[in-house]
C-alpha positions, -999 to +999 in steps of 0.1 A: -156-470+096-157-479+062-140-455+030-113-464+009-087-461+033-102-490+053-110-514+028-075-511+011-056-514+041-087-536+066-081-506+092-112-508+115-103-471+121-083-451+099-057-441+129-025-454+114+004-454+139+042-451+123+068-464+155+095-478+153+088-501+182+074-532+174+052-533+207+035-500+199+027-516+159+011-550+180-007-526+203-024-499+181-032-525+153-049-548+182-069-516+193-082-513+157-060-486+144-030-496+120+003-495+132+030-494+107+065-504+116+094-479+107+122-500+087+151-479+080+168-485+116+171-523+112+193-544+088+177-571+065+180-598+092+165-573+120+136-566+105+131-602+095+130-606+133+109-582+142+081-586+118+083-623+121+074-611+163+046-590+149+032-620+131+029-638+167+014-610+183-008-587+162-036-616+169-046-610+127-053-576+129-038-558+097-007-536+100+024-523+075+056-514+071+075-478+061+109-481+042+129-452+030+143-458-009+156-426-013+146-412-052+176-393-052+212-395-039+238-366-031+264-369-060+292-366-031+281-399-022+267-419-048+300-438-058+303-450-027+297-486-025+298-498+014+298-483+046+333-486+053+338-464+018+315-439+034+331-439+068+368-432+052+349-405+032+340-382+061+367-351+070+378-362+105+368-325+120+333-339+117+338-366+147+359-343+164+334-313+162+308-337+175+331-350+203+342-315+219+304-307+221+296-340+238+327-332+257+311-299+271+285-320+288+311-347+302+300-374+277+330-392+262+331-397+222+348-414+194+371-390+178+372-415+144+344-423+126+332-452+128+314-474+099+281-481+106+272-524+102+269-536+063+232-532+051+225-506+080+213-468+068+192-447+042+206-457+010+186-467-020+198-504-019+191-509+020+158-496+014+153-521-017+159-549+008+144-542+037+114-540+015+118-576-001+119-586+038+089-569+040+067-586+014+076-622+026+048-609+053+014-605+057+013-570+055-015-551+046+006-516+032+041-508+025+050-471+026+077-447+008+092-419+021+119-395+002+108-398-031+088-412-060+083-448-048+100-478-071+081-493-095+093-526-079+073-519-051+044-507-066+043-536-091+048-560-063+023-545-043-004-548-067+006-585-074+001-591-034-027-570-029-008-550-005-014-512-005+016-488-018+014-457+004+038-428-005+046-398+019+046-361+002+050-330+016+038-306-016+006-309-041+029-316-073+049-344-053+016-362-048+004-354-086+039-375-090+034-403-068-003-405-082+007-408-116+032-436-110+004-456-090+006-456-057-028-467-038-025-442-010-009-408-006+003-392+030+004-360+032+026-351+055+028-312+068+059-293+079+046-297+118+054-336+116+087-351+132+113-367+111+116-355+073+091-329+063+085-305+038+079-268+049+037-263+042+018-268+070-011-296+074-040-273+075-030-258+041-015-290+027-049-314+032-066-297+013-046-284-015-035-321-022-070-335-020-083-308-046-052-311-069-057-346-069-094-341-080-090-312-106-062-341-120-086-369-124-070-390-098-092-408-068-064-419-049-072-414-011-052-394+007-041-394+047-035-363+066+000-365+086+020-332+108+006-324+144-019-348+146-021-355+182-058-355+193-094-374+175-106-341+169-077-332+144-081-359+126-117-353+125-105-320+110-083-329+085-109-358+072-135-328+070-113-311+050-110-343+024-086-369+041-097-405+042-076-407+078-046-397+095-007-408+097+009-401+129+039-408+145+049-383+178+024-393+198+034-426+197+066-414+212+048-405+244+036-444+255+060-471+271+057-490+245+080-470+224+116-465+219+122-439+231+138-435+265+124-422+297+146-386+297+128-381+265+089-387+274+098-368+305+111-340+281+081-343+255+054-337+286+076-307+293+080-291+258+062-271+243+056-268+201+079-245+203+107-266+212+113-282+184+134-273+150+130-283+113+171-294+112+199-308+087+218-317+115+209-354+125+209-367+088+217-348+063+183-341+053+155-314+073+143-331+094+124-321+124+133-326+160+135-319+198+157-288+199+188-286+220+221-277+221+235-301+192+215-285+168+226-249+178+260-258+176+257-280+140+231-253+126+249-223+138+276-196+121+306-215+138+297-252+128+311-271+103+281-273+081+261-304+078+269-340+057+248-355+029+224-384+039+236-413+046+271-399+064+254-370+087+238-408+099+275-419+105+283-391+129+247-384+145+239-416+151+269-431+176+261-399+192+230-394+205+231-435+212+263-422+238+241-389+249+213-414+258+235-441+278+253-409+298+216-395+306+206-431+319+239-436+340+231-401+361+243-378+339+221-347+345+242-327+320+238-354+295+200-352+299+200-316+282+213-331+246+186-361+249+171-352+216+147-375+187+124-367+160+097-356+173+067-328+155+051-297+169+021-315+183+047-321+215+029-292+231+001-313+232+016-342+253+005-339+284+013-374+300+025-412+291-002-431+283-002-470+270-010-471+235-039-491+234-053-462+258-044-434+231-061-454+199-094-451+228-090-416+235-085-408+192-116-428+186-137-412+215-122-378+203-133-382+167-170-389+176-171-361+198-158-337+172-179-353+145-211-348+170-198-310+174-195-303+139-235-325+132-249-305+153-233-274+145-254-279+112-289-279+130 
């Protein structure tokens, strides 16, 4: 294929595949879709290592990288300077509200909290260097989530020919990003995993693609929420995106992170199972539902932290959750939770990823033939 899109990024096919597994990045960018490598859950000196593996095993093929530099920070924890600051910060009923729920399904838990390693979470200055890290690589895009994205990186960008990419999940967001510069915009609907706005893709494709126009800008824009299957992103490209950004069903490949409760609980789910949630870090984010986020979401809970320190308890968690679920524990199993979209419903097996960049491309043609011929 061969739009914008393609020759900013040199995407062969304009599937580009956010993981945060370095395997699934190798595999979808040698299948000729993009993968882009998710950032925030490494240090510096992690994701030094793990794009420096990419580099020996994407055989050339283009790929990027997504950071998080947050445009805004929670005044209850701006001042704080380190992890250990925020960690001392927290009210102690926070670890042990999290521990007598993890208790009910006979996982042991920390009734401290714990700091989380130097240089590790979603703060402004972690997001600033994992980026640095990230342009001493060959990458062909850098992307911004949670904000307008910082003129550093759009600066540098241009000076390395690297596309900016900014995620947005309303029209006047990407009339922001657009007017600070950034090469590509992702719109991203409410139906995505992770953080997400509330508007839904089908509605939010098109608005941003004709707000964009009636502004004067040309930036192109990819479609993002639900996107599971060719013939979506067929659809959303007929309705004025340049491609499509999708993460979930990246989830569903053993390539990926994620753990073998999960994909067995992402064939079984249904797009109803998921729920747009404060309760993993501090900021709506959407995810498998299950009892943790009844409990943190509902009348009795304690109410919910500020990003980074919802992190701080979360986190250590669901890491404990997924070791009790591995070592037998059936109960455990019933907490396994990640960020995962709507478009679960969709999932229907595990399939390697080089097999689902095939079955998107196959998808697309056939949907594009359907829609030709509708025409006559």
């Amino acid at each position: 294929m061969d739009n914008p899109v393609c020759r900013l990024t040199g995407a062969e096919f304009p599937l580009f595949a956010f993981s945060h597994c370095r395997d699934v990045v190798a595999a979808v960018s040698k299948a000729g879709g993009f993968g882009v490598l998710g950032a925030t859950r490494f240090s510096p000196d992690q994701l030094e290592e793990e794009l420096a593996w990419i580099d020996a095993h994407v055989e050339g093929a283009p790929y990027g990288v997504d950071v998080i530099v947050p445009e805004t920070i929670d005044p209850r924890v701006a001042a704080m300077a380190d992890n250990a600051a925020r960690a001392a910060a927290i009210d102690p009923r926070y670890a042990e509200f999290a521990a007598d729920l993890l208790a009910q399904y006979g996982i042991d838990a920390n009734r401290t909290v714990a700091p989380l390693r130097e240089r590790m979470g979603i703060t402004p200055e972690n997001g600033m260097a994992l980026m640095e890290v990230a342009f001493r690589h060959p990458i062909r895009l850098i992307a911004n989530a949670l904000g307008i994205a910082p003129p550093e990186m759009i600066a540098e960008g241009k000076r390395r020919g690297v596309a900016v990419a900014a995620l947005v999940g309303a029209k006047e967001h990407a009339l922001r990003q657009a007017e600070a510069g950034v090469d590509i915009i992702v719109a991203q609907g409410g139906e995505a995993g992770g953080h997400c706005g509330e508007v839904s893709t089908l509605v939010l494709i098109p608005e941003v693609v004709r707000a964009l126009g009636k502004a004067g800008y040309d930036t192109p824009v990819l479609a993002a929420g639900g996107i599971m299957t060719g013939g979506q992103m067929a659809a959303m490209m007929a309705a004025g995106a340049q491609g499509a950004w999708t993460g979930s069903v990246w989830l569903a490949t053993p390539e990926s992170e994620a753990s073998e409760a999960f994909r067995q609980k992402m064939v079984a789910a249904r797009s109803r199972d998921t729920v747009r949630s404060r309760s993993r870090t501090g900021k709506p984010a959407r995810q498998l539902r299950t009892a943790w986020h009844e409990a943190w979401d509902g009348e009795t809970g304690p109410g919910t932290l500020p990003m980074p320190l919802m992190g701080m308890i979360s986190e250590p968690a669901f890491a404990r959750i997924e070791r009790a679920a591995e070592a037998g524990n059936a109960q455990a199993r019933d907490l396994v939770s990640y960020f995962v979209g709507q478009g679960v419903g969709l999932v229907e097996d595990v399939r390697p990823a080089r097999a689902v960049v095939q079955a998107f491309r196959e998808e697309f043609v056939e949907a594009a033939m359907r829609l030709a011929g509708s025409l006559g």
